[in-house]
Biopython code that builds the backbone (N, CA, C, O; Angstrom):
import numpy as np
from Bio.PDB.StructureBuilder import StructureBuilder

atoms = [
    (1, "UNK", "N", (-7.417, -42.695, 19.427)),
    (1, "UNK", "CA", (-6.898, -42.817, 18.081)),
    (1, "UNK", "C", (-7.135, -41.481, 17.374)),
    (1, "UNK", "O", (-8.225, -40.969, 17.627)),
    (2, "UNK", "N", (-6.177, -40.688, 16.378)),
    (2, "UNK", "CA", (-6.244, -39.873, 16.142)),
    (2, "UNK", "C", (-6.739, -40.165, 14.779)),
    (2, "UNK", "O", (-6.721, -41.276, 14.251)),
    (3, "UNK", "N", (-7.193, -39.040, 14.244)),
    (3, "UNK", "CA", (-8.143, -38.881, 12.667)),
    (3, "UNK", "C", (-6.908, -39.588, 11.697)),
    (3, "UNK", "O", (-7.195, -40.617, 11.085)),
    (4, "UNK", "N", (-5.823, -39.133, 11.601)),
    (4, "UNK", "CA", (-4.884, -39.958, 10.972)),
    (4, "UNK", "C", (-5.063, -41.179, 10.654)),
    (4, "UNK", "O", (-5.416, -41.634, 9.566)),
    (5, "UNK", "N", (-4.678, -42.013, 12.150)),
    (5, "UNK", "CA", (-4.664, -43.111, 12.464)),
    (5, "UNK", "C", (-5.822, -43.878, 12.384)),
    (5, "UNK", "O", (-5.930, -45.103, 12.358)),
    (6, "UNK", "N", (-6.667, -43.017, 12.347)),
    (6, "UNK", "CA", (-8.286, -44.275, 11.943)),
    (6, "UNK", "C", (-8.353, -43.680, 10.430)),
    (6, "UNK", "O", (-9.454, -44.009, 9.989)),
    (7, "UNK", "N", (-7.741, -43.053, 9.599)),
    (7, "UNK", "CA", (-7.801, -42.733, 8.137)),
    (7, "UNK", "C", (-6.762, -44.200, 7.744)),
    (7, "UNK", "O", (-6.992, -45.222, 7.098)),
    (8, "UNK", "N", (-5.768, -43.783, 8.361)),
    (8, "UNK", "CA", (-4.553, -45.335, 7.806)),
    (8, "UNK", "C", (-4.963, -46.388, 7.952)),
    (8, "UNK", "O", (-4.781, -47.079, 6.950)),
    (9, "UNK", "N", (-5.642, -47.072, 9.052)),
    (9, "UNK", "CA", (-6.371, -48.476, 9.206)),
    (9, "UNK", "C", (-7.469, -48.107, 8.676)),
    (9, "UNK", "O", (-7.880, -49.143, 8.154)),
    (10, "UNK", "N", (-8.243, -47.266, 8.462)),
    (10, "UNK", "CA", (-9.844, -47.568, 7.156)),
    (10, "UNK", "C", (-9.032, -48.060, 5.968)),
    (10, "UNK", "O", (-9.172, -49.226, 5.598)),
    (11, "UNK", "N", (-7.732, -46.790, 5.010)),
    (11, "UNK", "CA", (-7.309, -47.499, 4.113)),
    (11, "UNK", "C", (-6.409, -48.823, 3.827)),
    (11, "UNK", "O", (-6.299, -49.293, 2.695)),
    (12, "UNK", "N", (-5.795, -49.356, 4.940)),
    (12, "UNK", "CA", (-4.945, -50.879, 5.237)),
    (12, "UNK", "C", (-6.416, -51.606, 5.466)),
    (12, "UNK", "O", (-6.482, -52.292, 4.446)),
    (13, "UNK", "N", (-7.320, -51.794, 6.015)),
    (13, "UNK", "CA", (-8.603, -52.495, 5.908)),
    (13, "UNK", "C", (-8.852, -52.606, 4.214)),
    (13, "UNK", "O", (-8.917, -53.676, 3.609)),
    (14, "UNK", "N", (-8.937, -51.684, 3.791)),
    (14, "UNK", "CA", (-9.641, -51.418, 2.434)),
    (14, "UNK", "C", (-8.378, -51.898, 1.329)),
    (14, "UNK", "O", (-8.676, -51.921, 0.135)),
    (15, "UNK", "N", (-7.436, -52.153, 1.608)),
    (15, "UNK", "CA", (-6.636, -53.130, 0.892)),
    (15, "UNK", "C", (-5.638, -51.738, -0.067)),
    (15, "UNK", "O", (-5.080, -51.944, -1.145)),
    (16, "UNK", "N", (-5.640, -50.345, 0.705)),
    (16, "UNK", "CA", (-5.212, -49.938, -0.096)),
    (16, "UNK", "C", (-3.386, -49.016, 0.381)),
    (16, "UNK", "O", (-2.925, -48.026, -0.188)),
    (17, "UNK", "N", (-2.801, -49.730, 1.454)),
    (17, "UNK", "CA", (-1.996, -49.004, 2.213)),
    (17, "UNK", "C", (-1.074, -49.787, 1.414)),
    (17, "UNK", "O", (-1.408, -50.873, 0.940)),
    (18, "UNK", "N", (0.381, -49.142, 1.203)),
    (18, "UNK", "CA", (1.834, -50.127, 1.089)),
    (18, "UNK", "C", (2.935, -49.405, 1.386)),
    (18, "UNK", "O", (3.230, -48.232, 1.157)),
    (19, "UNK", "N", (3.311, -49.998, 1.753)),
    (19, "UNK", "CA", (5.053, -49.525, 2.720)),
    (19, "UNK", "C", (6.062, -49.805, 1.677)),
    (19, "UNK", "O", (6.112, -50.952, 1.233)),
    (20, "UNK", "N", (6.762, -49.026, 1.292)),
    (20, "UNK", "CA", (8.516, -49.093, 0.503)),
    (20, "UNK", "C", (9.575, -48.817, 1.554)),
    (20, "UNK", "O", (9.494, -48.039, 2.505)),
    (21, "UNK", "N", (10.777, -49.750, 1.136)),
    (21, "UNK", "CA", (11.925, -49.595, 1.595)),
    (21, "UNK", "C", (12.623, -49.020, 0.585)),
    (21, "UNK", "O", (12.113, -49.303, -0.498)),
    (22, "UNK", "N", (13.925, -48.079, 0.463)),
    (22, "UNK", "CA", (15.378, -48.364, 0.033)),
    (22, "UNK", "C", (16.101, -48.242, 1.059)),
    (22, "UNK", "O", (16.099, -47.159, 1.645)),
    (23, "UNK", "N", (16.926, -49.358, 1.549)),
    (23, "UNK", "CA", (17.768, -48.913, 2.048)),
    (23, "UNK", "C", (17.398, -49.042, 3.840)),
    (23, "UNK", "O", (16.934, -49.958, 4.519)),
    (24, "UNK", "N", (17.838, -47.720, 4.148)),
    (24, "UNK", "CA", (17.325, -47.824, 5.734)),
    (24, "UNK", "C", (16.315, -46.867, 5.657)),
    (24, "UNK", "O", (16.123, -46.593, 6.842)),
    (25, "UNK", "N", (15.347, -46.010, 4.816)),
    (25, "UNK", "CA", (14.315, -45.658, 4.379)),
    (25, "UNK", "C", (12.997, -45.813, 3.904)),
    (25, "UNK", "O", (12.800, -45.959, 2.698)),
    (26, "UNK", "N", (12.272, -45.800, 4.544)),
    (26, "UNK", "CA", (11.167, -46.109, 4.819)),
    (26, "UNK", "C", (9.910, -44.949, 4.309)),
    (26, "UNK", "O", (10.005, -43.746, 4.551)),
    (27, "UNK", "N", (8.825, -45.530, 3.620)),
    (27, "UNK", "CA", (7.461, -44.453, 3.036)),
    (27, "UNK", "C", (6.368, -45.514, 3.183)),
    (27, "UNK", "O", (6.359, -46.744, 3.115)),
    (28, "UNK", "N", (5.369, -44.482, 3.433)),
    (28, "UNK", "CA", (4.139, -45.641, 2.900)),
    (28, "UNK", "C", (2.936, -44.158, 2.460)),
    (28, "UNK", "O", (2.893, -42.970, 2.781)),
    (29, "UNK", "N", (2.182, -44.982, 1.663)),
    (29, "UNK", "CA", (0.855, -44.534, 1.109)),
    (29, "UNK", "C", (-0.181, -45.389, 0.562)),
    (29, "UNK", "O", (-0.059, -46.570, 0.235)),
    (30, "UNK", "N", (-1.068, -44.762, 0.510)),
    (30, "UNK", "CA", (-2.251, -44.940, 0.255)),
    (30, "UNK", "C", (-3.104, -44.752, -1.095)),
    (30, "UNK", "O", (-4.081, -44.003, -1.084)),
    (31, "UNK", "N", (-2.787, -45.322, -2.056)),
    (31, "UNK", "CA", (-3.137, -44.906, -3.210)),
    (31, "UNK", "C", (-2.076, -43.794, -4.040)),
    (31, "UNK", "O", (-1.046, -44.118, -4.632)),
    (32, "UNK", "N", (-2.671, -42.314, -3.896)),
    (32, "UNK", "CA", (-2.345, -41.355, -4.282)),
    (32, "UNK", "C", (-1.716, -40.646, -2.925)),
    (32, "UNK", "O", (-0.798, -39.869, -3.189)),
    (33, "UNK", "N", (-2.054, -40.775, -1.469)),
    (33, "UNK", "CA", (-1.766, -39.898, -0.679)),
    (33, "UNK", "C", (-0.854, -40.611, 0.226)),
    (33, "UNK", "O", (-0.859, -41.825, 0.430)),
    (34, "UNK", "N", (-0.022, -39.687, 0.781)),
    (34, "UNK", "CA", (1.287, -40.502, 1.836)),
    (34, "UNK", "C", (0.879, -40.480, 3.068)),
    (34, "UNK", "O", (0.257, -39.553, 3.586)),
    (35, "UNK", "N", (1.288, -41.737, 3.714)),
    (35, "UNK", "CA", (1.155, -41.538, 5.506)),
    (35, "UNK", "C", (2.208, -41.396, 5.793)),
    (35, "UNK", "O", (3.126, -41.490, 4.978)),
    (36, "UNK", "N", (2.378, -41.116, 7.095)),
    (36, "UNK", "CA", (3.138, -41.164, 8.221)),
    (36, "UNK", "C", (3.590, -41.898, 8.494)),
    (36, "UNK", "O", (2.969, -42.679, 9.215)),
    (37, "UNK", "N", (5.090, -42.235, 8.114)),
    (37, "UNK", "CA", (5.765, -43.747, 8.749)),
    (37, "UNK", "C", (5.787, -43.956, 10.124)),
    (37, "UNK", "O", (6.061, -45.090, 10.519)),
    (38, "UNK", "N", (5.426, -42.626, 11.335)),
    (38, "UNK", "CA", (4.988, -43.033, 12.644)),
    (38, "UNK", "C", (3.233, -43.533, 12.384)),
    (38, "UNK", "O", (3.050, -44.431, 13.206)),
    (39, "UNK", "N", (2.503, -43.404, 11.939)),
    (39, "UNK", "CA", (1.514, -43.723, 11.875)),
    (39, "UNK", "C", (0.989, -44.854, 11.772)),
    (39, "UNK", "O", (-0.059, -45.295, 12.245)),
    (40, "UNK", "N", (2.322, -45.643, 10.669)),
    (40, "UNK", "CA", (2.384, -46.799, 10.462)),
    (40, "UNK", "C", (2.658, -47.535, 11.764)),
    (40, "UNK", "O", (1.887, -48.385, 12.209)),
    (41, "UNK", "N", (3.680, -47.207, 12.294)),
    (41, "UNK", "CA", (4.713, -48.113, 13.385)),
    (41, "UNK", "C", (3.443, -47.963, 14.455)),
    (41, "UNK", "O", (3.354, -49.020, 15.080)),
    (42, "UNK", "N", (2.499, -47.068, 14.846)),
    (42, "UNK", "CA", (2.084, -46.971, 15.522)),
    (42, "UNK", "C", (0.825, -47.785, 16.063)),
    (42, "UNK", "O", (0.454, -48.136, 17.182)),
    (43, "UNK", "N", (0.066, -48.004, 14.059)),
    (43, "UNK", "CA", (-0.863, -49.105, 14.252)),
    (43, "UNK", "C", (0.217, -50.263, 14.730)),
    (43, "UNK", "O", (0.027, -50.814, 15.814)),
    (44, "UNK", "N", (1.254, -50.594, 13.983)),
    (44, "UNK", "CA", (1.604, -51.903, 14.048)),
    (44, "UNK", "C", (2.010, -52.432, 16.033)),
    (44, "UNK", "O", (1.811, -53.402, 16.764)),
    (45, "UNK", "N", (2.627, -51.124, 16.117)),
    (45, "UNK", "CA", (2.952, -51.527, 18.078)),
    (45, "UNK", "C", (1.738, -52.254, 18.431)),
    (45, "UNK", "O", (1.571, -53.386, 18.884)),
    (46, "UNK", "N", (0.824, -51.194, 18.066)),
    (46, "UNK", "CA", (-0.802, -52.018, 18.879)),
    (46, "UNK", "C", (-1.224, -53.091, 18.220)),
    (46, "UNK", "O", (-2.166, -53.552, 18.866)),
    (47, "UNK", "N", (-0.944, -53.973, 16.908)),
    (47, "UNK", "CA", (-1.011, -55.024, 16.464)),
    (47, "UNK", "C", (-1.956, -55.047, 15.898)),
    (47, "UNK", "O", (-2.466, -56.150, 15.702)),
    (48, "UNK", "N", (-2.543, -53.959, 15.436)),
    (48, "UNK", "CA", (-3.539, -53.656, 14.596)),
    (48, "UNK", "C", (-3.377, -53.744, 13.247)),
    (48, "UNK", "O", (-4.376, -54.072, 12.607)),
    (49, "UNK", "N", (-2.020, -53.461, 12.458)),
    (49, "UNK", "CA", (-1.835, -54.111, 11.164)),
    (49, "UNK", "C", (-0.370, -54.792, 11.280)),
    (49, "UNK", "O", (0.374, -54.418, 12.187)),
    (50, "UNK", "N", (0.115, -55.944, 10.225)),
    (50, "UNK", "CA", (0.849, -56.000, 9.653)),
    (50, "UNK", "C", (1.383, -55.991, 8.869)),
    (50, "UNK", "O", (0.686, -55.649, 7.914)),
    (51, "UNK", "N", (3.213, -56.350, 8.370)),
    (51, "UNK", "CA", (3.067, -56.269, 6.738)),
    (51, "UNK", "C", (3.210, -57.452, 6.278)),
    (51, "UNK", "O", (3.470, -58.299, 7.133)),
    (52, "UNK", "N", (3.118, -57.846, 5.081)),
    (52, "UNK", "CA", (3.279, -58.464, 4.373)),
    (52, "UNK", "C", (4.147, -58.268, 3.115)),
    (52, "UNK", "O", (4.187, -57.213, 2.481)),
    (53, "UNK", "N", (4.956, -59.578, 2.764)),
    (53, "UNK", "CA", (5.933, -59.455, 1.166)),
    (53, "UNK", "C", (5.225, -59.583, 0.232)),
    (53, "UNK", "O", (4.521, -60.569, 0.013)),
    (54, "UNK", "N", (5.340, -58.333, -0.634)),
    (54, "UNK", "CA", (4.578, -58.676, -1.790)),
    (54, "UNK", "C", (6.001, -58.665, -3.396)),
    (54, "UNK", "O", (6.977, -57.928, -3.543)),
    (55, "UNK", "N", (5.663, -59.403, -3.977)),
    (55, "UNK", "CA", (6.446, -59.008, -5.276)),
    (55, "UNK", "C", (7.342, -57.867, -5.813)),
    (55, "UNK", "O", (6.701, -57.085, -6.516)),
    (56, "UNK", "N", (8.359, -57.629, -5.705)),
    (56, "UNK", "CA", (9.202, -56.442, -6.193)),
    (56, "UNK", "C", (8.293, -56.103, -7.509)),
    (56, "UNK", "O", (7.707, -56.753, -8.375)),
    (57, "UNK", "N", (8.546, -54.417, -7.109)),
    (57, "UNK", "CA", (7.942, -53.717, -8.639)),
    (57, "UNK", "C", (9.225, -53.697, -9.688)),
    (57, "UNK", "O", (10.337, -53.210, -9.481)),
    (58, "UNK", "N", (8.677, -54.463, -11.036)),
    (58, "UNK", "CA", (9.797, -54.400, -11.713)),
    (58, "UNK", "C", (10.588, -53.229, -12.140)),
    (58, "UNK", "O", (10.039, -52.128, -12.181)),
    (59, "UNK", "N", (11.872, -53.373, -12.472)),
    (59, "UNK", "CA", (12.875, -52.370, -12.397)),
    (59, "UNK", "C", (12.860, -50.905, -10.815)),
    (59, "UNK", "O", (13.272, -49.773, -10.562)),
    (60, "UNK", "N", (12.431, -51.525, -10.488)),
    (60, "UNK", "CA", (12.453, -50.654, -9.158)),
    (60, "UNK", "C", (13.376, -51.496, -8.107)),
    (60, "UNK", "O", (13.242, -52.719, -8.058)),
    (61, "UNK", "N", (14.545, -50.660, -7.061)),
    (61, "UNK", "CA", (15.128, -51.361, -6.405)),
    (61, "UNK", "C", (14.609, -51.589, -4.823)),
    (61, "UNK", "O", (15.168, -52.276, -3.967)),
    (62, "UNK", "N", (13.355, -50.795, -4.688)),
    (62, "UNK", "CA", (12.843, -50.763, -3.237)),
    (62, "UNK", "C", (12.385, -52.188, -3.110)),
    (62, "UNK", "O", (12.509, -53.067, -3.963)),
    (63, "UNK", "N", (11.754, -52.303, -1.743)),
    (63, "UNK", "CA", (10.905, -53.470, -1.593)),
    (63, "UNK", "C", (9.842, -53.091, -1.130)),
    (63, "UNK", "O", (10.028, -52.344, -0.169)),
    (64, "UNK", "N", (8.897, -53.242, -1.345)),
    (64, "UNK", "CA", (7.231, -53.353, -1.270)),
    (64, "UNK", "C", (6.735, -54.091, -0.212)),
    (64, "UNK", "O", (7.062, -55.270, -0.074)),
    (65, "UNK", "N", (5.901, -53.473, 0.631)),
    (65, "UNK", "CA", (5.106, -54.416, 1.675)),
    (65, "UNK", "C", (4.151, -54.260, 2.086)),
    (65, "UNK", "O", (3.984, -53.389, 2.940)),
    (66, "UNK", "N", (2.991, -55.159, 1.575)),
    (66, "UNK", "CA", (1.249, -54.641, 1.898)),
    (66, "UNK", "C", (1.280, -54.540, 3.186)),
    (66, "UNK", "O", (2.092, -55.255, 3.772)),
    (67, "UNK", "N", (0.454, -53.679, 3.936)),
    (67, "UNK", "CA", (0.087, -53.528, 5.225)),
    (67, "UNK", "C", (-1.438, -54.329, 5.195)),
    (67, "UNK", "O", (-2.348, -54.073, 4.407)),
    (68, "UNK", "N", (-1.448, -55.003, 5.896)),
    (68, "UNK", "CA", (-3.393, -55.839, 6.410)),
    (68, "UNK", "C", (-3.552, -55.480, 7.877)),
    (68, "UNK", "O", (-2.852, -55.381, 8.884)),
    (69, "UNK", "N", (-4.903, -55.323, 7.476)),
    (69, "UNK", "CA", (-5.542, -55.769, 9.434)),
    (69, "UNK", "C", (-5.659, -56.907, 9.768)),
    (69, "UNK", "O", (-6.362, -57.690, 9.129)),
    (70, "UNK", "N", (-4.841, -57.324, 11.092)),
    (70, "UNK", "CA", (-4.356, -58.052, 11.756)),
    (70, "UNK", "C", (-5.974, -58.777, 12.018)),
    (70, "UNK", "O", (-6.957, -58.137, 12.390)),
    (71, "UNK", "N", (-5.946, -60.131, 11.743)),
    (71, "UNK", "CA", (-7.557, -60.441, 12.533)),
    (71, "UNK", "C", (-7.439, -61.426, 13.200)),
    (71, "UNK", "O", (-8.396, -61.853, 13.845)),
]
sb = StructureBuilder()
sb.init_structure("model")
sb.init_model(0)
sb.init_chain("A")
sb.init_seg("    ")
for serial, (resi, resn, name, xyz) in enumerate(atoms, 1):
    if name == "N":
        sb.init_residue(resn, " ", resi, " ")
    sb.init_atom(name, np.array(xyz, "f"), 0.0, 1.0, " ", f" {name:<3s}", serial, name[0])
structure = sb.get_structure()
């Protein structure tokens, strides 16, 4: 596992990762700082996190999706 990748699952553990869509576009971050949308896909292959639907942010047209560790 690379320093990345154990930085993205400490912060998806810690309740603080979320994934946006528009479209066929894809982001995620961490608070203030952005990951790697391979970083993401990468925990998720190994089933180490998933996402979850959370509530549209109002007036925003993306969709929102908490990332958790899988337990």
């Amino acid at each position: 596992m690379s320093p990345a990748q154990y930085a993205a699952l400490h912060a998806t553990a810690s309740g603080y990762v979320t994934v946006e869509s528009l479209g066929s576009e894809e982001w995620a971050s961490a608070r203030h700082d952005q990951i790697s949308m391979a970083t993401v896909w990468f925990l998720e292959f190994r089933g180490w996190v998933l996402r979850e639907a959370r509530r549209p942010v109002p007036g925003s047209q993306s969709v929102r999706r908490l990332c958790k560790v899988r337990k």
